[in-house]
N, C-alpha and C positions, 0 to 999 in steps of 0.2 A: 559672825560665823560664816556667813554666807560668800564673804570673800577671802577669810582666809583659806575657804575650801576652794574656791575658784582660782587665786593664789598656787597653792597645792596643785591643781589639778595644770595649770600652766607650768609648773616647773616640770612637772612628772612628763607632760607631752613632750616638752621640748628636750628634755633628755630623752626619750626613747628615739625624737627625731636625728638629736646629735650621734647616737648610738648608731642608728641607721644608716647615719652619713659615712662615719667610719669602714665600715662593715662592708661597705658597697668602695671607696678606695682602698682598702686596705684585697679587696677581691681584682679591682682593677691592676693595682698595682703589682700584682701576683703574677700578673697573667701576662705569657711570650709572646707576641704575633710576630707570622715571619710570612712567607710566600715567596709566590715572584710578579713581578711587575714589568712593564714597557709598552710598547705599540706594536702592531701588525701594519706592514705596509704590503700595498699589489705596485709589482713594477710591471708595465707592459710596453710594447714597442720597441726600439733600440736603446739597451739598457750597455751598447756598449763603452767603456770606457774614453771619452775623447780628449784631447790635450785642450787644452783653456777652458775644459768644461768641468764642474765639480759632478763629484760622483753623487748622484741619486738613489735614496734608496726606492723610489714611486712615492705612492698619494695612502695619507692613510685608510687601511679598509676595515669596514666594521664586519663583523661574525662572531662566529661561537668559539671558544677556546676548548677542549677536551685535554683532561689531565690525565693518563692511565697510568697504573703500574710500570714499571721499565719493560720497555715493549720490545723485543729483538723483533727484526724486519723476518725473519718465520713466522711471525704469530698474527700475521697479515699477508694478503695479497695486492700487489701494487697495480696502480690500474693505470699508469704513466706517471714518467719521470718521478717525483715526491707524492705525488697522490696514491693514497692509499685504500683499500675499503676499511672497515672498520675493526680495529683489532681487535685479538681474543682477549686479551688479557684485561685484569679489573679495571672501569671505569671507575674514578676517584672523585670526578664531580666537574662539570660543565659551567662555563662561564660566558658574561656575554659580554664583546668589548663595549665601548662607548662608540659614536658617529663618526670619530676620525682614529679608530681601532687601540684607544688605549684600554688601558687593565691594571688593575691592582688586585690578586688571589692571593685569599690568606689558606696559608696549608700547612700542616704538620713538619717538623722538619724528616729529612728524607728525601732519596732519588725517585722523578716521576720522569714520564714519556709525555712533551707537550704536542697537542697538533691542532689546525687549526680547521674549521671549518671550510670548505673551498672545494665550489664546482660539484655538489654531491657524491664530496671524499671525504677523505682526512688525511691533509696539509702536512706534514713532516719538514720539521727543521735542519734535517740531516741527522748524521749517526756517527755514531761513536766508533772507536778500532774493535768493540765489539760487538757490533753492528746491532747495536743499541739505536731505536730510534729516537729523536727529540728530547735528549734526555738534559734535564735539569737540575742540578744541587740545590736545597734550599736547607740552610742552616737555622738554628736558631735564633731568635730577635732579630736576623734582618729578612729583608727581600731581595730576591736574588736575580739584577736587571736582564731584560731579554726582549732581542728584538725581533720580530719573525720577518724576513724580508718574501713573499711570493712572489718565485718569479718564471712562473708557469708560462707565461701568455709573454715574455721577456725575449728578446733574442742576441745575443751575443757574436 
């Protein structure tokens, strides 16, 4: 009696465990990630173009990434050249790159305003014809690459 109950009681675990299993890929497998990915690099010094030289983007740098609502460059004030103070518009959520400024952000799909930490601003990747700043597409199931070049401290 005593093993057929023990028996019993093995098959019933291991079906709830297989059931479990399911449940949890079948939840996986549902689900879209998309975002956007790349590096951040700081170019400094003579960032100009020279013949026999390849072009550099700089050294990668690590910091904070800030994702906000699509930002028009009114809903900020610029403190030089791409540096910016910090815009009005909805923060969407903060990221931090790794030691040589990479990143992978998973996000909703939907257009955001990227900017990057830098100098006690916020870093703008340029702007759109509707003076949109650091604005990014992120579609569905993928990630949408992106590289932010700083080239504040640069001289051309």
């Amino acid at each position: 009696m005593k093993r057929v109950y023990t028996t019993t009681l093995g098959l019933m675990l291991s079906a709830v465990l297989l059931l479990g299993c399911f449940t949890i890929i079948k939840q996986t497998k549902g689900k879209v990630v998309q975002g956007i990915q790349g590096q951040v690099f700081e170019q400094r010094g003579n960032a100009m173009p020279q013949q026999g030289k390849p072009f550099s983007k700089g050294v990668g740098f690590a910091t904070q990434l800030y994702v906000f609502e699509p930002t028009h460059i009114q809903s900020t004030s610029q403190i030089s050249g791409s540096l910016f103070n910090q815009p009005s518009t909805k923060l969407i959520g903060t990221f931090t790159t790794d030691s040589i400024g990479r990143f992978k952000c998973i996000l909703n799909p939907g257009r955001y305003s990227i900017f990057v930490g830098y100098q006690n601003g916020y870093y703008a990747t340029g702007f759109n014809q509707l003076n949109e700043l650091g604005i990014v597409q992120v579609l569905a199931g993928t990630f949408a690459p992106m590289e932010v070049i700083i080239s504040a401290k640069a001289s051309y």
